[in-house]
C-alpha positions as CSV (number, residue, x, y, z in Angstrom):
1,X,0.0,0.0,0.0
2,X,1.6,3.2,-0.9
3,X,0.8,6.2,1.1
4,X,-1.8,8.3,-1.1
5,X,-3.8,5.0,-0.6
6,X,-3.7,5.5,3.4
7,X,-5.2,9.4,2.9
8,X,-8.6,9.8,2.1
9,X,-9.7,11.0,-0.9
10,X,-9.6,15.2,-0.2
11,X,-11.1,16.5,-3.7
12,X,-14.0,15.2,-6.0
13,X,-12.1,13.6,-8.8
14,X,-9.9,11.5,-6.1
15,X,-12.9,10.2,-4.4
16,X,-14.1,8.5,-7.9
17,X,-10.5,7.6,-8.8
18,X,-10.2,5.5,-5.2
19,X,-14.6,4.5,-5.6
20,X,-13.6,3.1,-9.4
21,X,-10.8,1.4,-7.8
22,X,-12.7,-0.3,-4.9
23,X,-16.0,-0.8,-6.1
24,X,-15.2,-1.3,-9.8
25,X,-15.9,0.1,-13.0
26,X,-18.9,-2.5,-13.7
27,X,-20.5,-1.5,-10.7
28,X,-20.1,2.4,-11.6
29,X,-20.9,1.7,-15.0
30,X,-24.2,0.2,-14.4
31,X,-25.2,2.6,-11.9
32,X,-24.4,5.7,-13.5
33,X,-25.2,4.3,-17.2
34,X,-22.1,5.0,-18.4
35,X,-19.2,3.8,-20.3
36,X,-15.7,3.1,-18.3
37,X,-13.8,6.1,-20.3
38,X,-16.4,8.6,-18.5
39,X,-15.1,7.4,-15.1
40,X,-11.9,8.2,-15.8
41,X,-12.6,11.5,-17.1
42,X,-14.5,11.8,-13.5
43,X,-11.4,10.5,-11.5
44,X,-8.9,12.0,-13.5
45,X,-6.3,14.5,-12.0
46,X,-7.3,18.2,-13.6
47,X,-3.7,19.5,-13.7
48,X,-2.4,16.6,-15.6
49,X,-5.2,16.2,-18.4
50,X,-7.7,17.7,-20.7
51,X,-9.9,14.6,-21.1
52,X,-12.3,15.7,-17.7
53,X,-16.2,16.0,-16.6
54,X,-17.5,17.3,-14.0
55,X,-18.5,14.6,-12.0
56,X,-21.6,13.6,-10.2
57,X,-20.4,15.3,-6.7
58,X,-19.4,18.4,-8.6
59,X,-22.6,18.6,-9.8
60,X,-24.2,17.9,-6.7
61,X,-22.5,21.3,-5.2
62,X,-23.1,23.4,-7.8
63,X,-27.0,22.7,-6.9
64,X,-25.9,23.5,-3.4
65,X,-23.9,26.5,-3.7
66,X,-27.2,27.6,-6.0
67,X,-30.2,26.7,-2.8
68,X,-27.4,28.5,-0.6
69,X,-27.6,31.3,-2.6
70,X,-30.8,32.1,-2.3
71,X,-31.4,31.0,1.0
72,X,-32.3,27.6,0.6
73,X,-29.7,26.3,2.4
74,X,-32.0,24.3,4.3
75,X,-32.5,22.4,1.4
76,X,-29.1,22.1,0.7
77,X,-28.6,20.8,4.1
78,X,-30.7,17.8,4.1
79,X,-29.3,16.8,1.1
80,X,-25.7,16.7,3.3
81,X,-27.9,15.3,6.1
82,X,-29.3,12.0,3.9
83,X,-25.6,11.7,2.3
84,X,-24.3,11.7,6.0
85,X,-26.7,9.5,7.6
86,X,-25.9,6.4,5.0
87,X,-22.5,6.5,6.7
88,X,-23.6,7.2,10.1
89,X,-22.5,10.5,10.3
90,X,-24.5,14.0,11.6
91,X,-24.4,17.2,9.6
92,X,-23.6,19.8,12.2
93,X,-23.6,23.9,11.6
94,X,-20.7,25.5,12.3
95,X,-21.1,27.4,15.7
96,X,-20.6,31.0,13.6
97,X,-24.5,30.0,12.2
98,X,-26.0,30.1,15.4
99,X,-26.2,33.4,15.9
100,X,-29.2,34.6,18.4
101,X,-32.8,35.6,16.0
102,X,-34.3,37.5,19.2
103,X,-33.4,40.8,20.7
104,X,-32.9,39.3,24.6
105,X,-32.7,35.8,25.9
106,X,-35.9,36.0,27.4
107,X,-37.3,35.8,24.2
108,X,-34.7,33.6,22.6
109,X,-35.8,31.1,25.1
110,X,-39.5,31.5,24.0
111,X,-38.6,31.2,20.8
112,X,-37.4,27.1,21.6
113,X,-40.6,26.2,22.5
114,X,-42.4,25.9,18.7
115,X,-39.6,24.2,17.4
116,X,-39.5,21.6,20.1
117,X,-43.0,21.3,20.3
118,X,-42.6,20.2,16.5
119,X,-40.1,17.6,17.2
120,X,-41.7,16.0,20.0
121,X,-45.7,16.4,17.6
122,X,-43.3,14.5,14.9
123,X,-42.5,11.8,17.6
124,X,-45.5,11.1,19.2
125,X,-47.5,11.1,15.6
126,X,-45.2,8.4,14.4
127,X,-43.7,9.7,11.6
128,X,-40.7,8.7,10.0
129,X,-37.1,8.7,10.7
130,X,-36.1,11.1,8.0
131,X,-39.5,13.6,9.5
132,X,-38.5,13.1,13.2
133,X,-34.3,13.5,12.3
134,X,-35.4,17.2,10.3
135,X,-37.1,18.4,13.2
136,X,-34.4,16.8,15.7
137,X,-31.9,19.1,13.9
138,X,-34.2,22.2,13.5
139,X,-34.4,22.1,17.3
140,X,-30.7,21.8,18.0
141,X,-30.2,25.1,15.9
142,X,-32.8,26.4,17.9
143,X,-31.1,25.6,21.4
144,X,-28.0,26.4,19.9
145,X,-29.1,30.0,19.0
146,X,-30.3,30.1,22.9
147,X,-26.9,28.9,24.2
148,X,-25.1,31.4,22.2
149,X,-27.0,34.0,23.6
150,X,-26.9,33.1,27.0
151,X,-23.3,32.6,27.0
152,X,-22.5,35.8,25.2
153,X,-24.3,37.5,28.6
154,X,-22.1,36.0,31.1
């Protein structure tokens, strides 16, 4: 194993050079419905060829640079969110976002109580994972917002 095969793929076009290696170019190929040469214009190296496509994750953030753009990034975000949760993993705001939407804490704290309300109607109605995880999240950003404020006033 040589070393660039210890570090995880850090752009777009590596992650598809390692996926073609590991997973295969039949398996890609009949997924995506395409030939082997457009893999490896979608894993190859930029600086050292002319033969590249944007591939399917550069498309994918385009879209989401676009939703964020015009403030959609909620959307955006729980495209990250389903992408994360096949792996496990949590999409988390950077603390920055969660800046306080209420003049006082007071009325930061009031401003919780829809959002968890939400969550726990989502829960006790039974609905599904993906339903109960969205408003999970929404309520974090909303305690989060609360925290920041409260800790800015000590």
């Amino acid at each position: 194993m040589t070393d660039t095969e210890e570090i995880p793929p850090l752009k777009s076009w590596q992650f598809w050079n390692a996926t073609r290696k590991i997973l295969g170019e039949t398996f890609l190929s009949k997924l995506y419905r395409r030939c082997p040469r457009q893999l490896y214009r979608w894993a190859a190296d930029p600086a050292f060829t002319s033969d590249i496509e944007k591939n399917p994750i550069d498309h994918i953030t385009i879209v989401l640079e676009r939703l964020a753009e015009i403030g959609r990034d909620d959307i955006a975000r729980s495209a990250i969110s389903i992408m994360a949760g096949v792996i496990g993993c949590e999409v988390v705001r950077a603390e920055s976002n969660f800046t306080p939407d209420q003049p006082t804490l007071e009325a930061e704290c009031l401003d919780d109580y829809p959002v968890i309300a939400r969550f726990h109607k989502a829960i006790t109605q039974k609905e599904g994972p993906e339903v109960v995880r969205h408003f999970w999240q929404e309520a974090k950003a909303e305690l989060d917002q609360t925290y920041q404020m409260a800790v800015r006033g000590h």
